[in-house]
C-alpha positions as CSV (number, residue, x, y, z in Angstrom):
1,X,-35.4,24.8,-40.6
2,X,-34.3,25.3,-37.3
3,X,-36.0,28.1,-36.3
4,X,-39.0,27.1,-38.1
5,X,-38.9,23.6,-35.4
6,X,-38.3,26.2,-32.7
7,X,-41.1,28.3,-33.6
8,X,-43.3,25.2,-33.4
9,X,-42.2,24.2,-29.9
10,X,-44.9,25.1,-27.5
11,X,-44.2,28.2,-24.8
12,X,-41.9,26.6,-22.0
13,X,-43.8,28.8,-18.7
14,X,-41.3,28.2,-15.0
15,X,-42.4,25.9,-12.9
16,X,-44.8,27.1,-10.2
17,X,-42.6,26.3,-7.7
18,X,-40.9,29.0,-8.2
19,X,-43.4,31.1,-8.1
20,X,-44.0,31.8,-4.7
21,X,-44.0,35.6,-3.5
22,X,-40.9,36.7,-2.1
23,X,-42.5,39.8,-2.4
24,X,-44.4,39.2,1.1
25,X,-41.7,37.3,2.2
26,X,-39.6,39.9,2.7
27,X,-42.1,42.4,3.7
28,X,-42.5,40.1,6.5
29,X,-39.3,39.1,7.3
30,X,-38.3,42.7,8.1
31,X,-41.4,43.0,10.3
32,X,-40.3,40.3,12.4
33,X,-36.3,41.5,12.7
34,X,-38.3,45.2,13.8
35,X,-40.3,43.6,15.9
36,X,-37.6,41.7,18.2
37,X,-35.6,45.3,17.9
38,X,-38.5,47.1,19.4
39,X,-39.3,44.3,21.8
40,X,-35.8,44.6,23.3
41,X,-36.1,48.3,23.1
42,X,-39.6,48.5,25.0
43,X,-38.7,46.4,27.5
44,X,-35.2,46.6,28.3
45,X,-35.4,48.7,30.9
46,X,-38.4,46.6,32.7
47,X,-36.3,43.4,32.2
48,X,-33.5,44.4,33.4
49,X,-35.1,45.3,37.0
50,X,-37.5,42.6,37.0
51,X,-35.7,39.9,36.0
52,X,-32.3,41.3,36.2
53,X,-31.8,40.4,32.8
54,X,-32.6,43.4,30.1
55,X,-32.8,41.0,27.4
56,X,-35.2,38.9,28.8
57,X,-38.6,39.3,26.9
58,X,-36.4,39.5,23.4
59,X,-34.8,35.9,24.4
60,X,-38.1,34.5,24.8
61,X,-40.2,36.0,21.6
62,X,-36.7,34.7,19.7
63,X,-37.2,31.3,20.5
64,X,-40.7,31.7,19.7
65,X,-40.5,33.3,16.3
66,X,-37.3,30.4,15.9
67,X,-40.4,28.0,16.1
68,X,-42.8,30.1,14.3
69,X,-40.4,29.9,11.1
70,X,-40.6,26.2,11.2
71,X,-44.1,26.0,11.1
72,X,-43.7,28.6,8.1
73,X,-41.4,26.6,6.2
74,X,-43.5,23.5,6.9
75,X,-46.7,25.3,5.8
76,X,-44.9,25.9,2.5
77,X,-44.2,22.8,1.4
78,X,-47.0,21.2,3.4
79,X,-50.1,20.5,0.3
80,X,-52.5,22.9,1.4
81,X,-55.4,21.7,-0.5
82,X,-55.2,18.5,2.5
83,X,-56.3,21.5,4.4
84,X,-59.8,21.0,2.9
85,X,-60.1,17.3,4.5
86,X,-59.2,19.4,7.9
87,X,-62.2,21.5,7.7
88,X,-64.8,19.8,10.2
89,X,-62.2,18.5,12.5
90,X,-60.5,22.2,13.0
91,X,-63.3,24.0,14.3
92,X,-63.9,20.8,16.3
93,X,-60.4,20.8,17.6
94,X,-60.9,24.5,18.4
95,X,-63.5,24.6,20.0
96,X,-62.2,21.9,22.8
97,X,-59.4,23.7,23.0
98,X,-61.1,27.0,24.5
99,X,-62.8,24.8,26.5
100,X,-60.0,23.5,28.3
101,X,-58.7,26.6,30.0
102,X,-61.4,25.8,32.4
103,X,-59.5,23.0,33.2
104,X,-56.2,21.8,35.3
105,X,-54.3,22.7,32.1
106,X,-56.1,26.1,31.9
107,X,-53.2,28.6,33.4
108,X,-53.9,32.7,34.7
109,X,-52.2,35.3,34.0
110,X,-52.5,39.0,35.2
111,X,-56.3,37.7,35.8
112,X,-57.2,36.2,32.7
113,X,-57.4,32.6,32.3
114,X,-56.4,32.2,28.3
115,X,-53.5,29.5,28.4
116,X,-53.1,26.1,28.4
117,X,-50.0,24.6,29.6
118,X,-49.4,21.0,28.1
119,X,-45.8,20.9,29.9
120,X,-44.0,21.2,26.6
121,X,-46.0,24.3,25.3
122,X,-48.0,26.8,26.3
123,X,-50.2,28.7,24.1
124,X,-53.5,30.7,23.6
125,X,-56.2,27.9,22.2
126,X,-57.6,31.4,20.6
127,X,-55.2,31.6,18.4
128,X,-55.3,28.1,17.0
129,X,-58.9,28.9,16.9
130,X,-58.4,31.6,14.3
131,X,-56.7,29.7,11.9
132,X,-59.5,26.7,12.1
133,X,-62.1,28.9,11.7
134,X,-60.1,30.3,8.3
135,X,-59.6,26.3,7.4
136,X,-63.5,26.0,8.1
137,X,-64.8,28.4,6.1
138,X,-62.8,28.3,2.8
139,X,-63.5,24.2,3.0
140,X,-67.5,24.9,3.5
141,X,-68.0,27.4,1.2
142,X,-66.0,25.8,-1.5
143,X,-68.0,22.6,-1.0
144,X,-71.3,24.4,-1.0
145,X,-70.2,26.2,-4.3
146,X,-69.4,22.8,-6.1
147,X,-72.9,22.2,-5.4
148,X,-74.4,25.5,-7.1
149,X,-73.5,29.1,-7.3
150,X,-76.3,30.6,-4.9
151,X,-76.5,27.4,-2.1
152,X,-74.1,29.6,0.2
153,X,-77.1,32.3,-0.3
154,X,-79.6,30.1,1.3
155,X,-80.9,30.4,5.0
156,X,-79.6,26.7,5.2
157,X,-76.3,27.4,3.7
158,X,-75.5,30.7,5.4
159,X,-76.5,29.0,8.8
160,X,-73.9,25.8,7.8
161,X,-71.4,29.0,7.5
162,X,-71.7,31.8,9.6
163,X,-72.8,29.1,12.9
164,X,-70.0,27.3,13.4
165,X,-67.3,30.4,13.9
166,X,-70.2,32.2,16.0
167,X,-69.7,29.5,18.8
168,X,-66.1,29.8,18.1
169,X,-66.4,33.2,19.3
170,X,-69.5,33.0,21.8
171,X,-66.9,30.6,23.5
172,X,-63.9,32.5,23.6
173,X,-65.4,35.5,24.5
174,X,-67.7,33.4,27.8
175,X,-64.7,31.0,28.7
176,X,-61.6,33.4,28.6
177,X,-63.5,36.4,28.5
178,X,-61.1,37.6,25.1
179,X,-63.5,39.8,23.5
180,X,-60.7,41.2,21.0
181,X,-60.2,37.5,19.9
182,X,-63.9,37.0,19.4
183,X,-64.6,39.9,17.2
184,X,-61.2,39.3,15.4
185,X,-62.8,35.8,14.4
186,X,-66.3,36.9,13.8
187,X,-64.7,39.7,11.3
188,X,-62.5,37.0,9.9
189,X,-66.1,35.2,9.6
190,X,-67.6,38.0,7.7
191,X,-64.9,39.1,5.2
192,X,-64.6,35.7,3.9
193,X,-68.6,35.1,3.8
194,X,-68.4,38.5,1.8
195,X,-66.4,37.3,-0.8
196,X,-68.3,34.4,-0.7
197,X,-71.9,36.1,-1.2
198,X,-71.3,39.6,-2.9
199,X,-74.7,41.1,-2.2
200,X,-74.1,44.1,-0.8
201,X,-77.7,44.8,1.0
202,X,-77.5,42.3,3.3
203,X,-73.9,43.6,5.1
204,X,-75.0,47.2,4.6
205,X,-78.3,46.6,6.9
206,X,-75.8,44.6,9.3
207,X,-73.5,47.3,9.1
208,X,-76.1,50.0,9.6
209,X,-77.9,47.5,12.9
210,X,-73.8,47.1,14.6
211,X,-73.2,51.2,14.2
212,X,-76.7,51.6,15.6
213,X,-76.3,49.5,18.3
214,X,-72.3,50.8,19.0
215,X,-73.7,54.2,19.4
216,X,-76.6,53.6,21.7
217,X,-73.8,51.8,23.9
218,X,-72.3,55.0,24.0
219,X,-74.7,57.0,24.7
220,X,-75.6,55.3,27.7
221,X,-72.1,55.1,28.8
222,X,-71.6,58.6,29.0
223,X,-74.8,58.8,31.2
224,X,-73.1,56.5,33.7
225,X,-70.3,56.5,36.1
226,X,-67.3,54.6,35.4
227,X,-67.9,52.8,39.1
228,X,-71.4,52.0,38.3
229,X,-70.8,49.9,35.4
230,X,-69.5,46.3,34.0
231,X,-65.5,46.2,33.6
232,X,-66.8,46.5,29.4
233,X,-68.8,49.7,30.4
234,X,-66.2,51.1,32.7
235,X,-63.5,51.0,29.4
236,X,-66.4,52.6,27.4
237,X,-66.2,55.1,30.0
238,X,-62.8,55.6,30.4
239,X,-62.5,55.7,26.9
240,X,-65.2,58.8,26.5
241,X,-63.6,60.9,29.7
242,X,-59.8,59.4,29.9
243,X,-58.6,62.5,31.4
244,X,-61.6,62.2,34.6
245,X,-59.7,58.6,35.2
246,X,-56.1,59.2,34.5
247,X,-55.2,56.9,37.3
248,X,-56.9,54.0,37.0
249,X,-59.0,52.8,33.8
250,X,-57.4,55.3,31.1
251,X,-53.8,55.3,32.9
252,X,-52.4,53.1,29.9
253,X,-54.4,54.9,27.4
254,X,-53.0,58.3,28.5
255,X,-49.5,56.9,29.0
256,X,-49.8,55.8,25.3
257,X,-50.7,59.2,24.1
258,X,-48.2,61.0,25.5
259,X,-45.5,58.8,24.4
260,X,-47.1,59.6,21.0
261,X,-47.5,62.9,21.0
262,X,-43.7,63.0,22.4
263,X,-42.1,61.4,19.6
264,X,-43.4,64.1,17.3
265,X,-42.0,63.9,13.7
266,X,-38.6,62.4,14.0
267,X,-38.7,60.6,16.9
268,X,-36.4,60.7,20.3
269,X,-34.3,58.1,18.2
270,X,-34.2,54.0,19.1
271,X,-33.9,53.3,22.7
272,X,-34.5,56.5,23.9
273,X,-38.3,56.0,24.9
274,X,-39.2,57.4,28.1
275,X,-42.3,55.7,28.6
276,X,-41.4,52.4,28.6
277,X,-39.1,53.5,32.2
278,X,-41.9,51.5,34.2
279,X,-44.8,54.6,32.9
280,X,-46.2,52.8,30.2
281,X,-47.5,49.1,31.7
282,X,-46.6,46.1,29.4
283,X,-45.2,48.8,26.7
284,X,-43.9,45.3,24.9
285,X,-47.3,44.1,24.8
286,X,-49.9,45.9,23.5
287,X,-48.9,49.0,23.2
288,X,-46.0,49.0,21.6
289,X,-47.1,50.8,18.2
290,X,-46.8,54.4,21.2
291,X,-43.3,53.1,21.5
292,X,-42.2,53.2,18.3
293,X,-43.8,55.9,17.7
294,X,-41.8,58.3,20.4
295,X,-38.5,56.7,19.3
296,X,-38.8,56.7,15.7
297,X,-41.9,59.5,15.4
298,X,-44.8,60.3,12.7
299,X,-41.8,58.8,9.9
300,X,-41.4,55.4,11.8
301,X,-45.6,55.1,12.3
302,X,-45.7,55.9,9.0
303,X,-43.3,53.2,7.7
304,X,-44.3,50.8,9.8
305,X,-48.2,50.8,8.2
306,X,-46.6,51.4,5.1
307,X,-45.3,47.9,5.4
308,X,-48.8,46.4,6.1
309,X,-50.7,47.5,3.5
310,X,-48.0,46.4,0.9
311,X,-48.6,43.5,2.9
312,X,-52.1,42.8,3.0
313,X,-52.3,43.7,-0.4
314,X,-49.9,41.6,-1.1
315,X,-52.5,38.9,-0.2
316,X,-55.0,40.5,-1.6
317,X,-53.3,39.9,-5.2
318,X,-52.6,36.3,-4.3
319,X,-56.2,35.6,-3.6
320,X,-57.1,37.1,-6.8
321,X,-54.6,35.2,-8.5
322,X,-54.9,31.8,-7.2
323,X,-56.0,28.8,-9.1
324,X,-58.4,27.1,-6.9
325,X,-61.4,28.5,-4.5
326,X,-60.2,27.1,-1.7
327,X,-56.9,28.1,-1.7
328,X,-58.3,31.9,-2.5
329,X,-60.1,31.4,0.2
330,X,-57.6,30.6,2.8
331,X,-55.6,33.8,1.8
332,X,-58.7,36.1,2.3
333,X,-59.1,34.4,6.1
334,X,-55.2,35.6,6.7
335,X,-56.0,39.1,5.0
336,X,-59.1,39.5,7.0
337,X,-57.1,38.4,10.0
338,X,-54.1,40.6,9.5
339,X,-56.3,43.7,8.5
340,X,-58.7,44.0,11.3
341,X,-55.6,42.9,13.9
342,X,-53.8,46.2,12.3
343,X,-56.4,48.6,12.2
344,X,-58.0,47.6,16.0
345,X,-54.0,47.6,17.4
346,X,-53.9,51.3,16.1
347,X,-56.8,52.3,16.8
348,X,-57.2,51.4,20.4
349,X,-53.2,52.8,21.2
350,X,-54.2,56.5,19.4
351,X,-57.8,55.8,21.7
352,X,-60.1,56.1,18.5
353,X,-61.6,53.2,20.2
354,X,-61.8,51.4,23.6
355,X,-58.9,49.8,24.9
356,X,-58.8,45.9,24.7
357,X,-55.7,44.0,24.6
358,X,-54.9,43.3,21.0
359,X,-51.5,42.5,19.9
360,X,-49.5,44.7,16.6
361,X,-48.9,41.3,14.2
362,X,-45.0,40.6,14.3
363,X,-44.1,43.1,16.2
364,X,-45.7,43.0,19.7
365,X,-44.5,40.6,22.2
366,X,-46.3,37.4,22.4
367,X,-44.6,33.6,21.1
368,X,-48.1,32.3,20.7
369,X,-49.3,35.2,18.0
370,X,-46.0,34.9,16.3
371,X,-46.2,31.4,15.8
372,X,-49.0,31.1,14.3
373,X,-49.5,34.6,12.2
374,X,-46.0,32.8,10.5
375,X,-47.6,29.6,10.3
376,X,-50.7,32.0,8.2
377,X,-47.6,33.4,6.4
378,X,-46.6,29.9,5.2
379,X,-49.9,29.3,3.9
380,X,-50.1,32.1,1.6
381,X,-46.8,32.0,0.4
382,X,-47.7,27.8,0.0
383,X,-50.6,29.5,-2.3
384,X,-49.0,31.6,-3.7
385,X,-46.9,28.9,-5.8
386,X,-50.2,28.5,-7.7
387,X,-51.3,31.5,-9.0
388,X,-51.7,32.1,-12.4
């Protein structure tokens, strides 16, 4: 009798709370440990003559990764779906933003004015702007779907769409002239309206209009001198003949390189980078992928994007998982995010394409990145409690 009652019960499944993917979790988690080990590694040496401290830059990205996993943890138990009532007034909220580094709280640095300082914090109002642009999107498309399966397709619902993050970007790139930001958020813009609108004509014949374009922009910049150019044109340049401006435009690119191509398969071992002795500028910034590369080699490279795919796809199977549009939505903005931030990091350090400062996710120095690519992190693992 008893089994026969027990047989009846219905299946008990867990809880979705404890559901979440520790998976990613831990895939990031080690990222970020790597990434304060390199920091102090890359710029050890510059710290310790500048500021006469060596661990200066790792104090500074620890505090701001301390904050970045509170904002994690409060993105995971924070209800993300109240995201959705956030969607008009974040693109709203990022736009101002960008808009005030043109004013007193606008702050330069090494020439580029893309900080505001409000006394407690200082951060990049870009950043912010790529996760509102994310929290747009997933709302908008969502609501247009509720409203039929093709009103995204429209002129009138692709202009309610793809407008809004275009001015996102139009401004970043004219107020703090971050072009690396802006095509981060228009490709953020693009992936998620792909999902949204499968039809695979349309991107092609944008695809095939941005390669045509990219190329005649080349050819005409190998017609001209570096000198008789914009400061764009003279990176196209530099980037096409780095070794006819070793000193000047392509010094960091070249630096880069060799710090590459000295770290051959093994790697010189941790902390024994020669680059980073004041050869390679900023190694802790931007290019620090060249670093980790001469100290830890082809393996270490290797490992290291290894790591990102597992995860990106990670959220690739969240997405696919998840219960709800919206919150699918939210983890293909972070996936798009992370992705193209990889990829153009690599590829401008190993100069498949022109330098523009783009940080490595996690692992680059920089509190205002960190903070919020965690705060992303939070998010999907707050979706991930959901999936089926």
């Amino acid at each position: 009798m008893a089994r026969q009652l027990a047989a009846k019960q219905p299946i008990k499944f867990r809880s979705s709370k404890h559901n979440m993917d520790y998976v990613l979790l831990t895939v990031v988690l080690f990222l970020v440990g790597f990434g304060l080990l390199m920091i102090y590694s890359a710029s050890s040496y510059e710290a310790g003559i500048d500021y006469n401290d060596s661990a200066f830059y790792l104090k500074k990205q620890a505090q701001s990764t301390a904050l970045g996993f509170v904002g994690l943890f409060i993105m995971i138990k924070f209800p993300y779906k109240e995201l959705q009532k956030m969607d008009v007034i974040a693109i709203i909220v990022s736009a101002v933003l960008i808009m005030l580094v043109k004013t007193p709280l606008g702050i330069t640095r090494n020439g580029a004015s893309r900080w505001i300082d409000l006394q407690i914090i200082t951060f990049q109002p870009a950043e912010v702007a790529k996760i509102g642009v994310i929290i747009y999107l997933a709302s908008i498309i969502q609501r247009l779907e509720s409203l039929g399966k093709n009103v995204v397709r429209t002129p009138k619902g692709l202009a309610i769409v793809f407008v809004p993050p275009t001015i996102i970007a139009g401004l970043v790139y004219v107020l703090t002239s971050n072009l690396s930001s802006a095509i981060i958020i228009m490709g953020i813009a693009v992936a998620m309206i792909f999902v949204a609108v499968p039809d695979y004509k349309w991107f092609v014949a944008a695809g095939v209009t941005v390669v045509a374009a990219v190329v005649a922009l080349v050819a005409y910049a190998s017609t001209i001198d570096v000198t008789s150019g914009s400061f764009r044109m003279g990176r196209v340049v530099a980037w096409l003949h780095p070794e006819a401006y070793s000193t000047d435009k392509a010094f960091q690119t070249l630096q880069a390189l060799y710090a590459i191509g000295s770290g051959g398969i093994w790697g010189k071992g941790l902390g024994q980078s020669m680059q980073k002795r004041k050869f390679l500028p900023e190694a802790q910034n931007d290019m620090i992928f060249s670093i980790i590369c001469e100290e830890l080699g082809l393996f270490g490279a290797v490992a290291i994007i290894l790591l990102f795919v597992v995860l990106i796809w990670s959220c690739m199977v969240i997405a696919n998982k998840t219960v709800d549009r919206f919150g699918s939505l939210l983890v293909v903005g972070v996936m798009a995010h992370y992705a193209i931030q990889v990829i153009l990091n690599i590829a401008v350090v190993t100069n498949t394409i022109p330098n523009t400062g783009i940080t490595l996710p996690f692992i680059s120095y920089g509190g205002t990145s960190t903070l919020f690519l965690l705060a992303e992190i939070g998010i999907v693992l707050n979706v991930s409690k959901n999936c089926r």
